[in-house]
C-alpha positions as CSV (number, residue, x, y, z in Angstrom):
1,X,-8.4,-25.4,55.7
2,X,-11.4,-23.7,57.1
3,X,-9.1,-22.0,60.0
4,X,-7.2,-20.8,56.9
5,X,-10.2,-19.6,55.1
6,X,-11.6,-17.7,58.3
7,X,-7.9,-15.9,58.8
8,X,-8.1,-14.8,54.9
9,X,-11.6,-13.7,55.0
10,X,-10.8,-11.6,58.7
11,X,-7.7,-10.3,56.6
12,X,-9.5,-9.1,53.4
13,X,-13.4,-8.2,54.4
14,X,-15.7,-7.8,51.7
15,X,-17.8,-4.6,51.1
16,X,-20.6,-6.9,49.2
17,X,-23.4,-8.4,50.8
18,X,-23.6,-12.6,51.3
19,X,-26.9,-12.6,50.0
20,X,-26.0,-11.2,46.3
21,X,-25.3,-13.9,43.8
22,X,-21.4,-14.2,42.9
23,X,-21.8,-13.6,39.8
24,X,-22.9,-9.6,40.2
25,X,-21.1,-9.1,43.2
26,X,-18.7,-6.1,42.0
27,X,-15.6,-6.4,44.2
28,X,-13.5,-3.0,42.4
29,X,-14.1,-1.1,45.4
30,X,-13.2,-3.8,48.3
31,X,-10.2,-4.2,50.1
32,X,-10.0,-7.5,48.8
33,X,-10.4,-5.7,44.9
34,X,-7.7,-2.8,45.7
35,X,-5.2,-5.1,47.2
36,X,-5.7,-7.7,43.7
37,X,-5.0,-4.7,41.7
38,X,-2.0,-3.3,43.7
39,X,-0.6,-6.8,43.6
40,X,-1.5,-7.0,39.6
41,X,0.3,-3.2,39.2
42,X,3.3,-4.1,41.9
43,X,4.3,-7.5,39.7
44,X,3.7,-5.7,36.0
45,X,5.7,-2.8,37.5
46,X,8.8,-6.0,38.1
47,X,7.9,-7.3,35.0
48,X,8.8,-3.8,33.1
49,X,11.7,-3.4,35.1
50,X,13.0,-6.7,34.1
51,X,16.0,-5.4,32.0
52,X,17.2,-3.2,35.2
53,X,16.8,-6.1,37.9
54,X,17.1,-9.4,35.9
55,X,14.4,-10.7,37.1
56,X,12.7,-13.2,34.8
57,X,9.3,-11.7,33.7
58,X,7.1,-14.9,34.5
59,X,8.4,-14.8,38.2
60,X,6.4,-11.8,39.3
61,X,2.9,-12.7,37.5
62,X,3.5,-16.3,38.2
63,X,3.0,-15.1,42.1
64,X,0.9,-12.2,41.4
65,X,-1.2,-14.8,40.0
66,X,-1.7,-17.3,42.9
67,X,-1.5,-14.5,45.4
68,X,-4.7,-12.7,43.4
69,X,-6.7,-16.3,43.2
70,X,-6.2,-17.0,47.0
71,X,-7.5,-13.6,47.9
72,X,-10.6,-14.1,45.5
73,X,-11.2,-17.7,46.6
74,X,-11.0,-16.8,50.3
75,X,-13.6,-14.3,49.7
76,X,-16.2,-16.4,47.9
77,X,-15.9,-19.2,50.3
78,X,-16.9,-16.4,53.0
79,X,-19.8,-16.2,50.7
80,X,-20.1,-20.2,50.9
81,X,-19.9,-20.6,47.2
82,X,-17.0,-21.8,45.8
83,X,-18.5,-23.3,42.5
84,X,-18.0,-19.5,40.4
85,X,-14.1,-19.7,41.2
86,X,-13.8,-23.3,39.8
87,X,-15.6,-22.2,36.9
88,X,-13.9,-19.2,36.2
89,X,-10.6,-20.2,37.3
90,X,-11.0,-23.5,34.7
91,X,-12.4,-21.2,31.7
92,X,-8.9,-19.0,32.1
93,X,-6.5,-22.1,32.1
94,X,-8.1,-23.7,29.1
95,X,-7.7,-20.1,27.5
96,X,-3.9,-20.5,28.5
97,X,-3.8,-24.5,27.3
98,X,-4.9,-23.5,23.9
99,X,-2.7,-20.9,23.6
100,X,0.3,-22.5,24.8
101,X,-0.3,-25.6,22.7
102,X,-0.2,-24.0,20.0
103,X,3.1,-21.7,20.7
104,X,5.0,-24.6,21.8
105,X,4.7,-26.3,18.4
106,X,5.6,-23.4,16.5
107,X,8.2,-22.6,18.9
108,X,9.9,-26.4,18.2
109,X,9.3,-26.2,14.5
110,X,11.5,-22.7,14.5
111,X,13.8,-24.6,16.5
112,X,14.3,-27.4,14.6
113,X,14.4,-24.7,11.2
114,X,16.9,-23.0,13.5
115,X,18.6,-26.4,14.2
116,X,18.9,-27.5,10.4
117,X,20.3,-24.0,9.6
118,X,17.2,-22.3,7.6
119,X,17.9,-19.0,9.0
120,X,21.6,-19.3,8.7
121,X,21.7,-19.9,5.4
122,X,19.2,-17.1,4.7
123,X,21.4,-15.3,6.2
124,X,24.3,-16.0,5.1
125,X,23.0,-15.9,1.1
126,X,22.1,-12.2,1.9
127,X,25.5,-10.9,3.5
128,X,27.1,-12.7,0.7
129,X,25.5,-11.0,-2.3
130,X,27.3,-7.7,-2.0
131,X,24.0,-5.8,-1.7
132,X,24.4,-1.9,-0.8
133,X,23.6,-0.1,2.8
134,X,20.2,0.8,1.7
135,X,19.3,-2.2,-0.6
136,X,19.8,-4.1,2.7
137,X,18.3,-1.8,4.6
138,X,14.9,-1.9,2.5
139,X,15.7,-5.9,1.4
140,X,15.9,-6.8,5.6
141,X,12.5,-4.9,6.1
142,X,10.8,-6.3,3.5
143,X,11.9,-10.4,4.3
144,X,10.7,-9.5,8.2
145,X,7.3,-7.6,6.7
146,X,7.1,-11.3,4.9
147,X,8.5,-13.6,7.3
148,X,6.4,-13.0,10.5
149,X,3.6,-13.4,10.1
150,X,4.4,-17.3,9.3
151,X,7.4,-17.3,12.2
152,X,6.0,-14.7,14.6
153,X,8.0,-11.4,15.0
154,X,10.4,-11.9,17.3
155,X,12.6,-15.1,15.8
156,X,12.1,-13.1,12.3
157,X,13.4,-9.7,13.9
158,X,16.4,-11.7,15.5
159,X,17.6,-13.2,12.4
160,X,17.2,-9.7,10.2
161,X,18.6,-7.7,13.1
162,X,21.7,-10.3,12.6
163,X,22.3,-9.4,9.6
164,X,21.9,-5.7,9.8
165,X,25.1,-6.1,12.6
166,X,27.0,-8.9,10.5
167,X,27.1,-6.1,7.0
168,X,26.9,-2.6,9.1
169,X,30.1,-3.2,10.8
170,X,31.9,0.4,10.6
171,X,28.2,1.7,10.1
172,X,26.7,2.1,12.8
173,X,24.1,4.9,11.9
174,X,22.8,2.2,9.4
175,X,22.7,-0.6,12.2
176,X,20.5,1.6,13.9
177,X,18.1,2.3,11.6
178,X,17.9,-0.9,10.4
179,X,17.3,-2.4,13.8
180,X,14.3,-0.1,14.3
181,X,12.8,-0.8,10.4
182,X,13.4,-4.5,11.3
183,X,11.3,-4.4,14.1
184,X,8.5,-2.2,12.9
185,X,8.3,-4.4,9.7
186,X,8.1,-8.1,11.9
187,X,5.2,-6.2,14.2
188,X,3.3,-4.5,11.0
189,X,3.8,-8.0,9.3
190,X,2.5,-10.0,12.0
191,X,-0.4,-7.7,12.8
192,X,-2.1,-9.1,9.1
193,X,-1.8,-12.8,9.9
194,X,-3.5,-15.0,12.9
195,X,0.1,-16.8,13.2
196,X,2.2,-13.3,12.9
197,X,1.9,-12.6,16.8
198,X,0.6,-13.6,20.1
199,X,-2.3,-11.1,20.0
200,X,-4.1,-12.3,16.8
201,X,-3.1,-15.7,17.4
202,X,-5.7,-14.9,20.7
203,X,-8.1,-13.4,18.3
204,X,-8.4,-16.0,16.0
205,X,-8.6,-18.9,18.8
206,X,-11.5,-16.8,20.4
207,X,-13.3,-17.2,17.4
208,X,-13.7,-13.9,16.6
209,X,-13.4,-13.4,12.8
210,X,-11.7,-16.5,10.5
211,X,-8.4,-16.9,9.8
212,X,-8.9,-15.3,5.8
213,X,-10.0,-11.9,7.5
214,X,-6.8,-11.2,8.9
215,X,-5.9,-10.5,5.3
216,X,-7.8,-7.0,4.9
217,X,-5.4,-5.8,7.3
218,X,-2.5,-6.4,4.7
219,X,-2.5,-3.4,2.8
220,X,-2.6,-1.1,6.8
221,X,0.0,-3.2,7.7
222,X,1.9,-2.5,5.1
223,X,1.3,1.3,4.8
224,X,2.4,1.4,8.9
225,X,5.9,-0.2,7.9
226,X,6.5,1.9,4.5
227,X,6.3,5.5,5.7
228,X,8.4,5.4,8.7
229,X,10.8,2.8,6.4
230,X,10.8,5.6,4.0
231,X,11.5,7.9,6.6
232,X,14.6,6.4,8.3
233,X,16.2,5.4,4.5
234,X,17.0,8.7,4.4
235,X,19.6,8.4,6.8
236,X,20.9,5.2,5.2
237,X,24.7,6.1,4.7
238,X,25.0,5.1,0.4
239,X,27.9,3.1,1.1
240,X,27.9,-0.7,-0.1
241,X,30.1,-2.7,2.7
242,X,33.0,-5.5,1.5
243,X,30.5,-9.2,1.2
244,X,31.0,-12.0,3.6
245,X,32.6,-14.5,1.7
246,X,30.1,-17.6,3.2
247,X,28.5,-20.0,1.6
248,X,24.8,-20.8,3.2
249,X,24.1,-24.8,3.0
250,X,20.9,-25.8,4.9
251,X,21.4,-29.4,6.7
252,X,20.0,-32.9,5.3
253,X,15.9,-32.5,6.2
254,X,15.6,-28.8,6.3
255,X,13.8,-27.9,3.8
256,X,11.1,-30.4,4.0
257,X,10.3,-29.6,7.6
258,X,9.9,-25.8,6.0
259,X,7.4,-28.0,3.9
260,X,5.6,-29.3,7.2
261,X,5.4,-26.3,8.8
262,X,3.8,-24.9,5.9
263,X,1.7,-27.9,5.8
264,X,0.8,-27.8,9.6
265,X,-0.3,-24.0,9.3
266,X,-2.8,-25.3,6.4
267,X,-4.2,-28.2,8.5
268,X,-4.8,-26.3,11.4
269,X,-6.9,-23.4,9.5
270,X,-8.5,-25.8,7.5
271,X,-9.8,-28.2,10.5
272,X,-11.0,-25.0,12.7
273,X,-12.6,-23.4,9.5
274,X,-14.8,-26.9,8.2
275,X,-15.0,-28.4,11.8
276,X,-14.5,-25.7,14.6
277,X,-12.1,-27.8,16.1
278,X,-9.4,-25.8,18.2
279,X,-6.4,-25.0,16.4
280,X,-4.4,-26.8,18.8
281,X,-5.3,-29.6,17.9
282,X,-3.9,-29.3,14.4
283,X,-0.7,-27.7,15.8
284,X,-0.3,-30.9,18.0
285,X,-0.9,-33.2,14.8
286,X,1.9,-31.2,12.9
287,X,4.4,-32.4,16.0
288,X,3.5,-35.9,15.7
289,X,4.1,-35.4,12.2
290,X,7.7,-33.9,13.0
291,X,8.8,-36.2,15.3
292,X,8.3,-38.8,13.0
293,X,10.1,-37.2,10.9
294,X,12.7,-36.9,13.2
295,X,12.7,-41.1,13.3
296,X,12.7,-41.6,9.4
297,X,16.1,-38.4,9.3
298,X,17.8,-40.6,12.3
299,X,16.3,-44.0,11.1
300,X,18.5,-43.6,7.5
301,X,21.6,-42.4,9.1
302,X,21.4,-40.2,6.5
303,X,22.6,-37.1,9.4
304,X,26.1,-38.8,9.5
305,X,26.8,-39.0,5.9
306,X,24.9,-35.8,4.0
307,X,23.8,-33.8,6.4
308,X,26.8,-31.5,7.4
309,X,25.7,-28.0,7.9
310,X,28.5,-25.4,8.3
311,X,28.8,-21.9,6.1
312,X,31.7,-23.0,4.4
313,X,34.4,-19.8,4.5
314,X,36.2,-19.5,0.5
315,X,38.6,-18.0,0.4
316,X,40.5,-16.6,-2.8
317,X,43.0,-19.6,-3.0
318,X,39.7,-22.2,-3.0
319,X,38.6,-24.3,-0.6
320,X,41.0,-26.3,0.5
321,X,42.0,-24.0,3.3
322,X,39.5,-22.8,4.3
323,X,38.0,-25.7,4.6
324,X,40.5,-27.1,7.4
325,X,40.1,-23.8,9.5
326,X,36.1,-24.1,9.1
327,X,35.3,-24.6,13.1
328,X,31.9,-26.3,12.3
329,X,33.5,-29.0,10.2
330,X,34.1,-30.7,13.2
331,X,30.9,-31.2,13.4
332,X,29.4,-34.2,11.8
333,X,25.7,-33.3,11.7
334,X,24.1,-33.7,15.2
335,X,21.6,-36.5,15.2
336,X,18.0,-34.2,15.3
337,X,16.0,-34.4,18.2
338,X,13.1,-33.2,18.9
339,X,12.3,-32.9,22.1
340,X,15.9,-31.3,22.7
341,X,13.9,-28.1,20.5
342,X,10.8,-28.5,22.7
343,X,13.0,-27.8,25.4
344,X,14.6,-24.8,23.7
345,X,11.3,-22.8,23.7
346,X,11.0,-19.9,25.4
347,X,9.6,-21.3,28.9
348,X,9.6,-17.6,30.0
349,X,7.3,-16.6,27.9
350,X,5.2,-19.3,28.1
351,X,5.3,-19.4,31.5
352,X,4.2,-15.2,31.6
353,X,1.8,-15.8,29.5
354,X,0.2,-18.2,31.7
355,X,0.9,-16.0,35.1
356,X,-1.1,-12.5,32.6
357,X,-4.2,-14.6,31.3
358,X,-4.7,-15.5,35.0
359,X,-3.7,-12.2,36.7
360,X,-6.5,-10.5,34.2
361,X,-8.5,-13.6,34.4
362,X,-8.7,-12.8,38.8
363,X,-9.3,-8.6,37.9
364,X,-12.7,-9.8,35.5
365,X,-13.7,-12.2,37.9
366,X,-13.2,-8.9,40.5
367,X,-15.3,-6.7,38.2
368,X,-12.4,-4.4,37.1
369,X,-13.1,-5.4,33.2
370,X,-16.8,-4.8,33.1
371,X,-16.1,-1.5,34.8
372,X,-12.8,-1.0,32.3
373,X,-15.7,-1.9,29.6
374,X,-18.0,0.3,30.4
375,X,-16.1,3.5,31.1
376,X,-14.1,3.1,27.9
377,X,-16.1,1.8,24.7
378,X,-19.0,2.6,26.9
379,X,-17.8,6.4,27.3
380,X,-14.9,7.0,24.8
381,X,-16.5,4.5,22.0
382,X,-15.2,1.8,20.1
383,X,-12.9,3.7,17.8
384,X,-11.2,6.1,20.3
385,X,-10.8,3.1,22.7
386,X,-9.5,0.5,19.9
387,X,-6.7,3.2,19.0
388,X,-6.1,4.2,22.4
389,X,-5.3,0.5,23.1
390,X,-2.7,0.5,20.5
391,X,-0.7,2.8,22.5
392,X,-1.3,1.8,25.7
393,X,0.4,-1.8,24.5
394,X,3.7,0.0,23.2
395,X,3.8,0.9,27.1
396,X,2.9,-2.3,29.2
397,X,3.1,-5.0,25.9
398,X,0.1,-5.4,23.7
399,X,-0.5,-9.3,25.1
400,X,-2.3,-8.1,28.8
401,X,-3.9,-5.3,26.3
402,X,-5.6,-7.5,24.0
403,X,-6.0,-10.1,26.4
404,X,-8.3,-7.4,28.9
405,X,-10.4,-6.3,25.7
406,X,-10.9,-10.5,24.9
407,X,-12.2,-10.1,28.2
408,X,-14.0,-7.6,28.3
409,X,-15.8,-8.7,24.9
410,X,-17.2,-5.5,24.0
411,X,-20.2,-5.4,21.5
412,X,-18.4,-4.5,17.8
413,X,-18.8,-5.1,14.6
414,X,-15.8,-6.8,12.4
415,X,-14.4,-3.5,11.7
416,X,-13.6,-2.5,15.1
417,X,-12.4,-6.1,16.0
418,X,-9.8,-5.5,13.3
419,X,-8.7,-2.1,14.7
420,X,-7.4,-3.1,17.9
421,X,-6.1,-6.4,16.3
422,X,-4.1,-3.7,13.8
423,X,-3.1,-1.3,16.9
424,X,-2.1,-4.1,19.2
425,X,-0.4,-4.6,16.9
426,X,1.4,-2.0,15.2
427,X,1.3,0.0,18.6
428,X,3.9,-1.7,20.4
429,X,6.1,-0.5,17.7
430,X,5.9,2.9,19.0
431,X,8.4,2.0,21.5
432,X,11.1,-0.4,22.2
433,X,9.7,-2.1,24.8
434,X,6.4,-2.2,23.3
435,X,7.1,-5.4,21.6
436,X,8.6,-8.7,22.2
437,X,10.7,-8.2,18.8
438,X,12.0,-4.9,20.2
439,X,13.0,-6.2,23.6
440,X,14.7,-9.2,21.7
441,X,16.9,-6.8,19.4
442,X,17.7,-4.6,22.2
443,X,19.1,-7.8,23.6
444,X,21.3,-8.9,20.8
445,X,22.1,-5.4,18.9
446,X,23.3,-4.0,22.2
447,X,25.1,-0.5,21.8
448,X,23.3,0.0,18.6
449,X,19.2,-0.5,18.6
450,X,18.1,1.5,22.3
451,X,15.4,2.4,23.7
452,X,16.6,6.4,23.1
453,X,17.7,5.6,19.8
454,X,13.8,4.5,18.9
455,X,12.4,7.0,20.7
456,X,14.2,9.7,18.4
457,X,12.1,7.8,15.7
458,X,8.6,7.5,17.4
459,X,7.2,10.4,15.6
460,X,8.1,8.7,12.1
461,X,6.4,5.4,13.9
462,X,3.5,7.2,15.0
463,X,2.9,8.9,11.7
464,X,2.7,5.4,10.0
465,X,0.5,4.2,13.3
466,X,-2.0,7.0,12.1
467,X,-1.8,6.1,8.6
468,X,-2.4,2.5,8.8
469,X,-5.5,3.1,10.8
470,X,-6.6,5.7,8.3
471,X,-6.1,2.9,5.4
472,X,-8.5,0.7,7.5
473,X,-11.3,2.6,7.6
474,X,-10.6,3.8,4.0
475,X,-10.3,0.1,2.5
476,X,-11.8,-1.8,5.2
477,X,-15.4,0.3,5.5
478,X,-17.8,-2.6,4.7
479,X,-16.5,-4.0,7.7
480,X,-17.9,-1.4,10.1
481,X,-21.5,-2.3,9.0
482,X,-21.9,-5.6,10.0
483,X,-23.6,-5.0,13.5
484,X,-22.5,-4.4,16.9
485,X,-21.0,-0.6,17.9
């Protein structure tokens, strides 16, 4: 170990004198500090790229990570002090522990929703109604402004974008459109709620305003989805496509697990509001409470007799023959498990989330956030900087954004803190790739929502980008009075 230590520290010298404390040692302008940053921009660069190469988006960080750690821990043990690395390297993966308790047991409850056919049959009642181009168009918007911020913006943008494709087939103008308003509504919805996406989930857990403040931000929100919504209708094509003839059932347990979600999302505010405990630990309470469920749905057998879940196709004749040709009648209501939807979270993002908090948590340790700190709401102020962040985060993802300026902690007052929750954001809707709900749809509305076919809509985005922000400080001034910059 100590042969492996000397070859590090020979390979990576340190421009800092031994005799300066750890914590002020500013490393930016080592060789040790350029090569961590080279390796942070060399695996985000992968991580962009990831729809070109294939490469999964946690590998890169993942590496980048333990690559940046080594190089750091080599050179304070030069310094003979190892201590500030344990500390710092502990304080990042207890940041990441929260958060990823927290997403795993929302991502399982969407699961099991997903599993007992909740979104189906939500979306199967609205292809079946018969609903015009631009009733849909303005009806899918408004469910997804709605909808994320209790499931987070990327399941709710899936599930509208599914049934923009299922009714626009022979439109495909309309599919377009309605892909892009999907995904500006999930990210305007989830910017006003601490469960809507990953960066005011990080907000909230950091303690920074309580959960009831996110609320302000409604009315911005809302204003950021409207006028580019109002925008695009006009290219709507006034057509009102034949229905689906489906009929949407929702399997045996569904809808009281919508109930315990619900439920879940109340314990958890109400235990971090009246005991500061971590919200995690109400999350984690709410699985316990749904795998018992899981026991009692399996215990009564009840799965095998009344819980068959299938959109049951009618035809004009009746049922009967439809019935027989139904391919999920086969299908005798799975037995629920829950750990089969723990392991259907997204381990990719889980995992990347892990590899950014400690890639960012290395460049602060490093000194790259206090510098990043001070030349941007030291130089450019609070309120350029906040806004600024917004689009930077519909370039390289709004999560390494937020999570840098969570870092940095800049002195604000509670209406600045709301900005850059608001741009974070809204921001990433500027692009396609600025969001993990606009990455998703690109996925699964492929031909119809890409990344040119946003971009020709930016400027309709960006106009509802500047007007949120102007509704802010408008509704929201009382905030900007409360102290700090």
């Amino acid at each position: 170990m100590r042969l492996l230590i000397a070859l590090l520290t020979a390979l990576f010298p340190v421009m800092a004198s031994a005799a300066e404390t750890p914590q002020t040692v500013d490393l930016t302008g080592s060789t040790v500090g350029i090569l961590a940053l080279c390796v942070f921009v060399i695996a985000y660069v992968l991580v962009v790229a990831e729809e070109w190469l294939h490469l999964r988006k946690s590998i890169p960080v993942l590496l980048g990570a333990v690559i940046i750690w080594t190089m750091i821990g080599a050179t304070y043990a030069s310094m003979g002090d190892t201590e500030i690395v344990h500390r710092t390297v502990q304080h990042s993966l207890i940041e990441f522990a929260e958060l990823f308790l927290f997403l795993l047991v929302a991502m399982t409850y969407i699961n099991t929703l997903d599993e007992r056919g909740v979104f189906d049959a939500l979306r199967g009642w609205l292809v079946s109604r018969g609903f015009s181009l631009r009733t849909l168009f303005w009806l899918t918007g408004l469910i997804a402004f709605f909808l994320s911020p209790i499931a987070d913006n990327m399941t709710t943008a899936l599930v509208m974008a599914s049934v923009a494709i299922a009714v626009g087939a022979g439109h495909p103008r309309f599919v377009t459109v309605a892909c892009i308003n999907i995904v500006v509504a999930a990210n305007s919805g989830g910017a006003w709620s601490p469960f809507g996406d990953i960066t005011t989930l990080m907000v909230w857990q950091k303690g920074v305003f309580p959960a009831h403040e996110f609320l302000v931000l409604f009315v911005p929100a809302l204003v950021s989805w409207i006028i580019p919504a109002a925008i695009m209708a006009t290219q709507v094509p006034k057509a009102t496509p034949e229905p689906l003839a489906v009929r949407p059932v929702v399997r045996f347990g569904g809808l009281v697990i919508i109930g315990m979600f619900i439920g879940t999302i109340a314990l958890t505010v109400t235990l971090h509001a009246a005991f500061h405990l971590p919200p995690a630990l109400g999350m984690m309470g709410g699985l316990g409470a749904l795998m018992l469920m899981n026991y009692t749905l399996n215990r009564i057998g009840a799965l095998h007799k009344d819980g068959e879940v299938h959109h049951q196709l009618i035809d004009q004749g009746g049922l009967s023959g439809a019935e027989s040709s139904d391919p999920y009648q086969e299908n005798k209501g799975p037995r629920l498990n829950t750990f089969n939807q723990v392991a259907r979270s997204e381990w990719d993002t889980l995992l990347f989330f892990y590899g950014i908090i400690m890639c960012v948590g290395g460049l602060g340790t490093l000194g790259y956030l206090s510098v990043g700190s001070e030349m941007l709401y030291g130089e450019l102020g609070p309120t350029v900087t906040n806004i600024l962040m917004g689009v930077i985060s519909a370039v390289i993802d709004n999560i390494p954004v937020m999570f840098a300026v969570l870092s940095m902690y800049p002195d604000m007052n509670d209406g600045q803190w709301l900005l850059v929750t608001l741009t974070a954001g809204i921001g990433g809707s500027l692009l396609a790739i600025g969001s993990a709900a606009g990455v998703a749809v690109m996925g699964t509305a492929r031909g119809y929502y890409t990344f040119f076919g946003h971009l020709r809509w930016s400027w309709a985005i960006g106009l509802g980008y500047g007007a949120g922000i102007w509704t802010h400080f408008l509704l929201n001034g009382k905030y900007f009075a409360m102290g700090g910059a």
